[in-house]
C-alpha positions in Angstrom: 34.8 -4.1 -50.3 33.9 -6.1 -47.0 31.6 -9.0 -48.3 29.6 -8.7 -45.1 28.9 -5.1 -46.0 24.8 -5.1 -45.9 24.8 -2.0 -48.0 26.2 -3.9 -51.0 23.6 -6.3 -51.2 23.3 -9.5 -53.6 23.1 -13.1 -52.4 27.2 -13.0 -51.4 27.3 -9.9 -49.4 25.1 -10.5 -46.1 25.1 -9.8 -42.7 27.1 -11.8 -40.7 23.8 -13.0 -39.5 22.5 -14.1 -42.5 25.9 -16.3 -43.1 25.6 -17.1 -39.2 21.5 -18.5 -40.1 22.4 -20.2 -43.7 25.1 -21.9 -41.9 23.5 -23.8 -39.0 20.3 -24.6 -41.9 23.1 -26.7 -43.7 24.1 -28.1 -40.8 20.3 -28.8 -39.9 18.9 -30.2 -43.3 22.0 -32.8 -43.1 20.4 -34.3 -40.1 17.7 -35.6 -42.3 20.1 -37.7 -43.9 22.6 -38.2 -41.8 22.1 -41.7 -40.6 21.5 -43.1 -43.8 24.7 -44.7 -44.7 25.5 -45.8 -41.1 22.0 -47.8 -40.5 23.6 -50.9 -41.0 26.7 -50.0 -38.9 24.2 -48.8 -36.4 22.2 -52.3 -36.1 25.3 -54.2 -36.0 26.8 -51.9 -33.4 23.9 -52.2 -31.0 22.5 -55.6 -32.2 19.1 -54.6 -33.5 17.3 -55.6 -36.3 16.6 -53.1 -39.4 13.1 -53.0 -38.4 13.8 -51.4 -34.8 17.0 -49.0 -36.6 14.2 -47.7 -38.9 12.1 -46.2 -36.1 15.7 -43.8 -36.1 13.2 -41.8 -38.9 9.9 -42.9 -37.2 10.6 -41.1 -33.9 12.6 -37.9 -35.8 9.8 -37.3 -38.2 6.8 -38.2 -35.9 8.1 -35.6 -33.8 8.6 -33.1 -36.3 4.9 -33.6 -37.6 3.6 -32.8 -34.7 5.9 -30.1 -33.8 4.2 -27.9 -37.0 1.5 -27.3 -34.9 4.0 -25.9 -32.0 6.8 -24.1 -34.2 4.0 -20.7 -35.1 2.5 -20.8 -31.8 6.4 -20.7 -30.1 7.8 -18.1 -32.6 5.3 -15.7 -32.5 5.2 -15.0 -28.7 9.2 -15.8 -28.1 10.5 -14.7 -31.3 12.4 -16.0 -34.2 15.9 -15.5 -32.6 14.9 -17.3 -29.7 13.1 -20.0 -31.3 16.0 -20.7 -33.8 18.4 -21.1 -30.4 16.0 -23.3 -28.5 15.8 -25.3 -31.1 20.1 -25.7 -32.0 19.9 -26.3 -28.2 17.6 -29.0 -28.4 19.5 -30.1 -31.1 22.9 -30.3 -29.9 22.2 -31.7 -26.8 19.9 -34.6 -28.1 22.6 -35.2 -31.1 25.4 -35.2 -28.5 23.0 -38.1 -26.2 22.6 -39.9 -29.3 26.3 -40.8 -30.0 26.3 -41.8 -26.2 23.5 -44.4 -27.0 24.3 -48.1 -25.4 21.0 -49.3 -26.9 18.6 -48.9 -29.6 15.5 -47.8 -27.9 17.7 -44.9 -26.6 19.2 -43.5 -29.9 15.6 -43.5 -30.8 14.9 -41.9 -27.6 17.2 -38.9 -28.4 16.3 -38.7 -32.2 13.0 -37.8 -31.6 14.4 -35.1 -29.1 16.5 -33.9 -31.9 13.6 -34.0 -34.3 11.8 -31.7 -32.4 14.8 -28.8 -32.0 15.2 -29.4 -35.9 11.6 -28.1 -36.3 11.5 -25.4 -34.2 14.9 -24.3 -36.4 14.2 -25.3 -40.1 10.7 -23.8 -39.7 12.0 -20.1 -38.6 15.2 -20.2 -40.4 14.0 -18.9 -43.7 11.9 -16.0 -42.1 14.9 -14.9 -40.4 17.3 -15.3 -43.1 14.6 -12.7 -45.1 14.1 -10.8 -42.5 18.2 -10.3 -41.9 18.8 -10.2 -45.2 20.3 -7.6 -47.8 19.4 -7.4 -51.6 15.7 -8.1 -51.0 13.8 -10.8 -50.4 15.5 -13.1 -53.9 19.0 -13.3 -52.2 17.6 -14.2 -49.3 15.7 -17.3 -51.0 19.0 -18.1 -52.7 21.1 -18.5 -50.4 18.1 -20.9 -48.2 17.4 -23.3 -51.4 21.5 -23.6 -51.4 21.3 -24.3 -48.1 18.7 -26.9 -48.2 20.3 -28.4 -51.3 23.7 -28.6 -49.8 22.1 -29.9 -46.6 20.4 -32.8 -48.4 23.2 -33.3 -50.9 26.3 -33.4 -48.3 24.3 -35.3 -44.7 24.5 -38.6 -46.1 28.5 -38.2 -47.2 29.3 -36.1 -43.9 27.5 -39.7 -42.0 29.7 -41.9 -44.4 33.1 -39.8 -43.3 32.6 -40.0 -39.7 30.7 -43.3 -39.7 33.1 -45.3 -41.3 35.2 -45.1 -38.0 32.7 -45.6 -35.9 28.5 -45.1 -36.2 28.7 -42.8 -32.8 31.2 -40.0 -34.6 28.3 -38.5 -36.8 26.2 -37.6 -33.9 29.2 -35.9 -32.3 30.1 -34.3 -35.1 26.4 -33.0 -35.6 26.1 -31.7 -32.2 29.7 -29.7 -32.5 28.6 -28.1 -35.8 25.5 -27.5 -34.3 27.0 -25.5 -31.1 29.5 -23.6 -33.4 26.2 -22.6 -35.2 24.4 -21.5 -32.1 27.4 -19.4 -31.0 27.3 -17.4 -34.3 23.7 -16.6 -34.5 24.0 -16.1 -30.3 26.4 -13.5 -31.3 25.7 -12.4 -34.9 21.5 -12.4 -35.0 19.3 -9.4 -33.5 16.2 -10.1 -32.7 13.5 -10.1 -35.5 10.0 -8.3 -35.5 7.4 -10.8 -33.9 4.2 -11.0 -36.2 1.3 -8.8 -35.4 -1.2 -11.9 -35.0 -0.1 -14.7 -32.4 -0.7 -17.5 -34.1 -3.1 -20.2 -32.4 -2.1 -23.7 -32.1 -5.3 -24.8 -34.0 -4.6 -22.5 -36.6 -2.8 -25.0 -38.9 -5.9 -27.6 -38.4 -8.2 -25.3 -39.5 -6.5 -24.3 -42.7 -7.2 -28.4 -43.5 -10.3 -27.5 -43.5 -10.3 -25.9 -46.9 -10.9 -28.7 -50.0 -7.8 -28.3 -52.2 -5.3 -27.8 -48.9 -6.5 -31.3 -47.3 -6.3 -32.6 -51.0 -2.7 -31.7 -51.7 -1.8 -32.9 -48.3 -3.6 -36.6 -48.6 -1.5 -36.8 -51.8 1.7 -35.5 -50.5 1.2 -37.9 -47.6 1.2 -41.1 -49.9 3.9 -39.7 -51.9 6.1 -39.1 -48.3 5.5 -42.8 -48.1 7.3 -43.6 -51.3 9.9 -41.2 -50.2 11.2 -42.2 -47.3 10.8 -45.6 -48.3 13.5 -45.2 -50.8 15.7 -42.9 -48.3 15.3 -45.4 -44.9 15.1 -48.8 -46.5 17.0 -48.7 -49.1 20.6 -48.8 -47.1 19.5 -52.5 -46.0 19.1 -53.4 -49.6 22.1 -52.0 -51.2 24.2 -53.7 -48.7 27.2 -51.4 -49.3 29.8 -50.1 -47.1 29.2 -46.6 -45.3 31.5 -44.8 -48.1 29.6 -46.3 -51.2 26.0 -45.7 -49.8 27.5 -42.2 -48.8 28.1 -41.6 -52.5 24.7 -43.5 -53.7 23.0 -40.7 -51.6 25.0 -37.8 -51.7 24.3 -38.1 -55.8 20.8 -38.4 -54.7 21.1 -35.1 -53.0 22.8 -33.4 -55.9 20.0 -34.4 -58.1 17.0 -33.3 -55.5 18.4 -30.0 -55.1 18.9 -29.7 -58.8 15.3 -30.7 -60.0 13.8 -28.9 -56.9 15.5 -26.1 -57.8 16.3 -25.3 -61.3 14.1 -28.4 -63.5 10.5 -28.0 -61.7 9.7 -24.7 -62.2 10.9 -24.5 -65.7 8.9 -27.9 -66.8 5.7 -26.4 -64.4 5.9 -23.4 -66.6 5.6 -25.3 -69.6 2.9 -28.3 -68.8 1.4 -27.0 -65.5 1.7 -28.3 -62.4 -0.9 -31.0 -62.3 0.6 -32.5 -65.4 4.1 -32.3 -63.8 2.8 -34.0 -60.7 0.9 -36.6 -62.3 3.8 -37.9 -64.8 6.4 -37.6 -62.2 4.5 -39.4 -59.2 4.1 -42.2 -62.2 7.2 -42.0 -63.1 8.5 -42.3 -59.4 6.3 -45.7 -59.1 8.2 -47.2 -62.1 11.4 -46.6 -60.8 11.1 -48.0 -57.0 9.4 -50.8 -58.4 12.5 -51.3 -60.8 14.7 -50.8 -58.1 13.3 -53.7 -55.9 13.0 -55.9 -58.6 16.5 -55.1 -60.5 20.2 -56.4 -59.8 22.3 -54.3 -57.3 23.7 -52.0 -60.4 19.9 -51.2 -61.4 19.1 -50.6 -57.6 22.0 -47.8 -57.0 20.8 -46.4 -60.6 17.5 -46.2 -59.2 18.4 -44.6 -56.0 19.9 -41.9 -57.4 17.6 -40.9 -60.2 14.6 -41.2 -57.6 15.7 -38.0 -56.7 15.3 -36.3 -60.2 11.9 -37.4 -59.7 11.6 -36.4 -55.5 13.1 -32.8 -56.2 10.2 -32.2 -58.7 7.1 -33.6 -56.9 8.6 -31.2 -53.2 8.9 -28.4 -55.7 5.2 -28.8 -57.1 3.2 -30.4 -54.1 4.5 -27.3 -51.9 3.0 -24.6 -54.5 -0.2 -26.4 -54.3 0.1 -26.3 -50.9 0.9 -23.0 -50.4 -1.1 -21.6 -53.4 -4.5 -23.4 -53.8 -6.0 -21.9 -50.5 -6.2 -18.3 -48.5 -4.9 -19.5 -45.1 -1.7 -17.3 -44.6 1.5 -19.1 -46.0 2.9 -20.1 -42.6 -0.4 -21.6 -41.6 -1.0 -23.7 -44.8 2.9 -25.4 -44.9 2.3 -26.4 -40.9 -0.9 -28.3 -41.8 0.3 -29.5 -44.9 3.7 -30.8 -43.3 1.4 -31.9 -40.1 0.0 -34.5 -42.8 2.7 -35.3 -45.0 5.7 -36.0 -41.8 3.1 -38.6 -40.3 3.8 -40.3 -43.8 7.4 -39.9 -43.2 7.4 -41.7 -39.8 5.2 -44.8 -41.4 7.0 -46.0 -44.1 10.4 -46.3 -42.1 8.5 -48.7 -39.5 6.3 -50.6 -41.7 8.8 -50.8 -44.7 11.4 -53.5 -42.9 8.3 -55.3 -41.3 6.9 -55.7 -44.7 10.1 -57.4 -45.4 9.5 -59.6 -42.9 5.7 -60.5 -42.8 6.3 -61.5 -46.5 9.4 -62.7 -46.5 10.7 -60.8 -49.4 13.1 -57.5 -49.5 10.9 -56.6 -53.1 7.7 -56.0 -51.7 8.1 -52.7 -49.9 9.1 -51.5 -53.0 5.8 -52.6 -54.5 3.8 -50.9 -51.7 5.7 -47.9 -52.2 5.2 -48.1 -55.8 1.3 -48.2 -55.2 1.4 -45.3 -53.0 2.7 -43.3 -55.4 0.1 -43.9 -57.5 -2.2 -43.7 -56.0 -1.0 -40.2 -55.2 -1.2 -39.1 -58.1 -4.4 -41.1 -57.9 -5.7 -38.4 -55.2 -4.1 -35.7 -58.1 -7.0 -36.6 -60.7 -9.6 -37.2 -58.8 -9.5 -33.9 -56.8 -8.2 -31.9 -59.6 -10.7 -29.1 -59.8 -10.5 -28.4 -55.9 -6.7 -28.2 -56.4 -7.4 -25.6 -59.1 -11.1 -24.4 -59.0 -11.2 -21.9 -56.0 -7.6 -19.9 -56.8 -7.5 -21.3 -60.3 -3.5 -22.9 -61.1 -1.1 -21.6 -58.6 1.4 -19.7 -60.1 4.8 -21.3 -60.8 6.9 -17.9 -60.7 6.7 -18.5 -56.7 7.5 -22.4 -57.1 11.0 -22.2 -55.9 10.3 -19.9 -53.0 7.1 -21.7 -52.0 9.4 -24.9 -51.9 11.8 -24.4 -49.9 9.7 -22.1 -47.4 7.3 -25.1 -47.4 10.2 -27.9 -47.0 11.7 -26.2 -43.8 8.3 -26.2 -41.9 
């Protein structure tokens, strides 16, 4: 039986354009962190200091926050096959400039240009994929969450591979995967249905409006902070070679995906999702603080089982975000992710000048520590508007929720 026979249905036996979509999603969730492993390589390849390789994430994720206001307003007049190529385009040209980079402020330059073709992708990728999809809606969410997972899991090895040579090979290598993925769904993806509503670039603002949305996004946004302080500022700590912090994150990624994926929902079920939150957002503050204050063997410990604790807060913060209020589910995630990506662009430019204002590489870890708390902080306090109006969000649509929420 051809495995690409539609009629046959199941999570193995899609549409070439289905395959063609997943592909170029792993493709674009390993840009996130691709650099990782390489950072060092990077400042001592272009003779800049941690603090200005950092702003590699700053001008990425900056972009992409303020791109969720752009990505519904593009797709729903241009179309989701459209939308997904401009934004591999965007992609593989910026990722291409970026290996070219004879200075600092330029790769930063180009990352933010390739931030913003990742967000017009990731955020129309899993409507297509479900759109194109065979077997119903579940295979379609299976083979995105293996996507993202394998994404996560494999950008910081595939950056290790190619960057041990030389730090420009991974951005090469991005932007030929890329390509080969815009030929595919160029050749393989019809055009999808455009929604019935255009949808309005203040749309997303609005939606913040409501008491529990704007909750679960101030929350999310101090947790983003701890985050992607462990992910950017981390590789200047370990002080490892590209291959080793390759691993260090790559386990990282095994464990995000796996918690995301398969652990929250099943502890949600069981304590609820405020609970979850709470404990693991306190949890998470223990073990950054322990991982600035430990020796080198308790810091790569540390790293990786951080992202136990990562995949279960994205799992959980996302059905709150998606769940708590009655904005359509494409409006909520852009204002929630509007918030929370601002978060992600602070902590990689205040995290290495922390270090230097105080002298002292423990002390981001400390303020990262306290904004996870006080996250969950935010949790407690404003418990009954993430719960009063819908009552708990149902954790049957965690996984979904997640990954739909994740990608835009």
């Amino acid at each position: 039986m051809d495995p690409f026979d539609a009629g046959a249905g199941g999570p193995l036996r899609q549409p070439r354009a289905v395959w063609a979509t997943a592909g170029a999603s792993v493709v674009a969730f390993m840009g996130i962190g691709l650099v990782d492993p390489i950072l060092p390589s990077i400042a001592g390849g272009l003779n800049a200091t941690p603090g200005q390789v950092s702003l590699l994430f700053t001008s990425y994720f900056l972009i992409t926050a303020v791109a969720m206001l752009l990505t519904g307003f593009v797709s729903s007049r241009i179309g989701g096959r459209r939308t997904l190529l401009l934004g591999l385009a965007f992609v593989v040209v910026f990722a291409g400039l970026a290996g070219t980079s004879g200075s600092v402020g330029e790769l930063v330059g180009f990352r933010a240009g390739w931030g913003l073709g990742n967000a017009l992708f990731v955020s129309t990728a899993l409507a297509v994929i479900v759109g194109a999809a065979a077997g119903g809606s579940a295979a379609a969410i299976l083979l995105y969450e293996s996507a993202l997972g394998l994404g996560m899991a494999c950008g910081p090895l595939l950056g290790a591979l190619l960057g041990d040579a030389s730090w420009r090979y991974p951005f090469f290598g991005t932007a030929a995967l890329m390509a080969v993925g815009f030929l595919c769904i160029a050749a393989f993806l019809r055009e999808q249905p455009r929604p019935a509503r255009k949808t309005s670039l203040l749309d997303p603002l609005r939606a913040l409006g409501h008491g529990g949305l704007a909750s679960a996004a101030a929350s999310a946004f101090f947790y983003n902070y701890t985050f992607f302080t462990v992910l950017a500022f981390t590789p200047f700590v370990l002080h490892m070679s590209p291959y080793r912090s390759g691993a260090v994150f790559f386990a990282w990624g095994v464990l995000l995906a796996v918690f995301s994926v398969v652990v929250a929902p099943r502890v949600q079920r069981r304590f609820g999702s405020l609970k979850v939150l709470v404990g693991s957002l306190v949890l998470l503050a223990a073990d950054v603080l322990v991982l600035g204050y430990g020796d080198h063997a308790t810091a790569v410990v540390c790293t990786i089982l951080s992202g136990a604790f990562i995949g279960v807060n994205n799992t959980v913060y996302t059905e709150l975000a998606l769940g708590v209020s009655d904005a359509p589910r494409p409006v909520a995630s852009a204002g929630y992710n509007f918030v929370r990506w601002f978060a992600a662009a602070a902590a990689p430019f205040f995290a290495p000048r922390i270090e230097e204002w105080t002298g002292s590489p423990r002390v981001p870890f400390v303020v990262a520590a306290v904004t996870a708390l006080a996250g969950a902080l935010v949790v407690v306090v404003r418990r009954r508007a993430l719960t009063g109006e819908a009552g708990e969000p149902e954790t049957k649509h965690a996984t979904q929720d997640s990954v739909s929420a994740f990608a835009n």
